[in-house]
C-alpha positions in Angstrom: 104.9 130.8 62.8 108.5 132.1 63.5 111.4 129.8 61.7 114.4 128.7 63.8 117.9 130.6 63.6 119.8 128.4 61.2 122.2 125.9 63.3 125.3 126.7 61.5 127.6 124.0 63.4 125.3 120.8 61.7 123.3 119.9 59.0 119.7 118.2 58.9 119.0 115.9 56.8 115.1 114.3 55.5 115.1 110.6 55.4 111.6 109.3 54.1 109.9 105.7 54.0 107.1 104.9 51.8 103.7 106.5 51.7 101.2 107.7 52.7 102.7 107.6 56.2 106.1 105.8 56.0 108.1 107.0 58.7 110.6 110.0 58.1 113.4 111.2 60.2 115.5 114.3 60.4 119.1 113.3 61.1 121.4 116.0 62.8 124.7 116.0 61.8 127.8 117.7 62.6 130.6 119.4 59.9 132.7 116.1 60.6 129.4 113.6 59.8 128.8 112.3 63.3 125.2 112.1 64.4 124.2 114.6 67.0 120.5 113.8 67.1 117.4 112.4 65.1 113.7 113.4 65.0 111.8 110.6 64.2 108.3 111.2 62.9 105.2 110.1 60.8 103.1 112.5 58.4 99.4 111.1 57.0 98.6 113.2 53.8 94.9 112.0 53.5 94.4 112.0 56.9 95.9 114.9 57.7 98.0 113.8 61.1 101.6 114.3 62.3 102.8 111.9 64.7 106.6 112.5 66.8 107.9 109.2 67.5 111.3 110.4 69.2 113.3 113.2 69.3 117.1 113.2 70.7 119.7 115.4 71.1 123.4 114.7 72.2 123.8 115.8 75.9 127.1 118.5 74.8 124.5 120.0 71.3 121.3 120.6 73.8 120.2 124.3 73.6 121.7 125.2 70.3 117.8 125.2 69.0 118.8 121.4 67.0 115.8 120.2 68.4 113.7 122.8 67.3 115.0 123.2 63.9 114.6 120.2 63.0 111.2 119.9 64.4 110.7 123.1 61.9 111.5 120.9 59.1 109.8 118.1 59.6 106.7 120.6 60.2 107.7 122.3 56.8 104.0 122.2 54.6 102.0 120.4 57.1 101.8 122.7 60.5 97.9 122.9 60.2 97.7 118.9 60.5 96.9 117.5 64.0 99.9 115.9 65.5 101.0 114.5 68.6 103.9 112.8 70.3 104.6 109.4 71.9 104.8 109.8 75.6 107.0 112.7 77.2 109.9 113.1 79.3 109.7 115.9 81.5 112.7 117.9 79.6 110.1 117.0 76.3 107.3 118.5 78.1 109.0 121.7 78.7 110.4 121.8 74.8 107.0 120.6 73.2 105.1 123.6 75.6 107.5 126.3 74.2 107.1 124.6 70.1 103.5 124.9 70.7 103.5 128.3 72.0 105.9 129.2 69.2 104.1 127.3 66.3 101.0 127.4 67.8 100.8 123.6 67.1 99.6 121.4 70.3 101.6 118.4 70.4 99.8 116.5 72.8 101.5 113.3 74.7 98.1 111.2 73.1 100.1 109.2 70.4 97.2 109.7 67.6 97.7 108.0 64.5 96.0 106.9 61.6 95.3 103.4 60.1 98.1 104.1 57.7 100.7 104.8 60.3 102.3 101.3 60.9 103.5 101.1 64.7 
């Protein structure tokens, strides 16, 4: 698996709720501390499943690889779980298709989770 170019114009940061499958986020943020984006997301340890809840972007910050990088770090020791996402957009479509080509993690539109993932 190839790891994103580092986005040098923002930051990510983890934000984690209780386990086993709190849910987590990875806020974007720029140099001055205003959100750009946020990947929302669930992990399962004993079961073994990711689930993407949402992932957003501001509008001006699209193709400067935010998404992806921070879908890299929420990834980070768990890429050989299952995982899928809540229903897609079309723009999502075409951004999970070219994660799963470059991860070669499906991230099918199913919304799979687990007993321990609270809606």
């Amino acid at each position: 698996m190839s790891r994103p170019a580092k986005a040098s114009a923002a930051r990510f940061e983890r934000v984690a709720g209780p386990l086993p499958a709190g849910r987590r986020a990875v806020a974007m943020v720029d140099l001055a501390d205003r959100s750009v984006g946020r990947l929302d997301y669930q992990i399962c340890h004993p079961c073994r499943l990711g689930y993407i809840g949402n992932i957003a972007v501001a509008a001006h910050w699209q193709g400067q690889g935010l998404g992806r990088h921070a879908l890299h770090t929420a990834l980070a020791g768990c890429a050989d779980y299952s995982w899928s996402t809540s229903r897609q957009s079309s723009e999502g479509r075409r951004f999970f298709a070219a994660i799963e080509d470059e991860t070669e993690t499906a991230f099918p539109p199913s919304g799979v989770r687990c007993p321990h993932m609270v809606p």
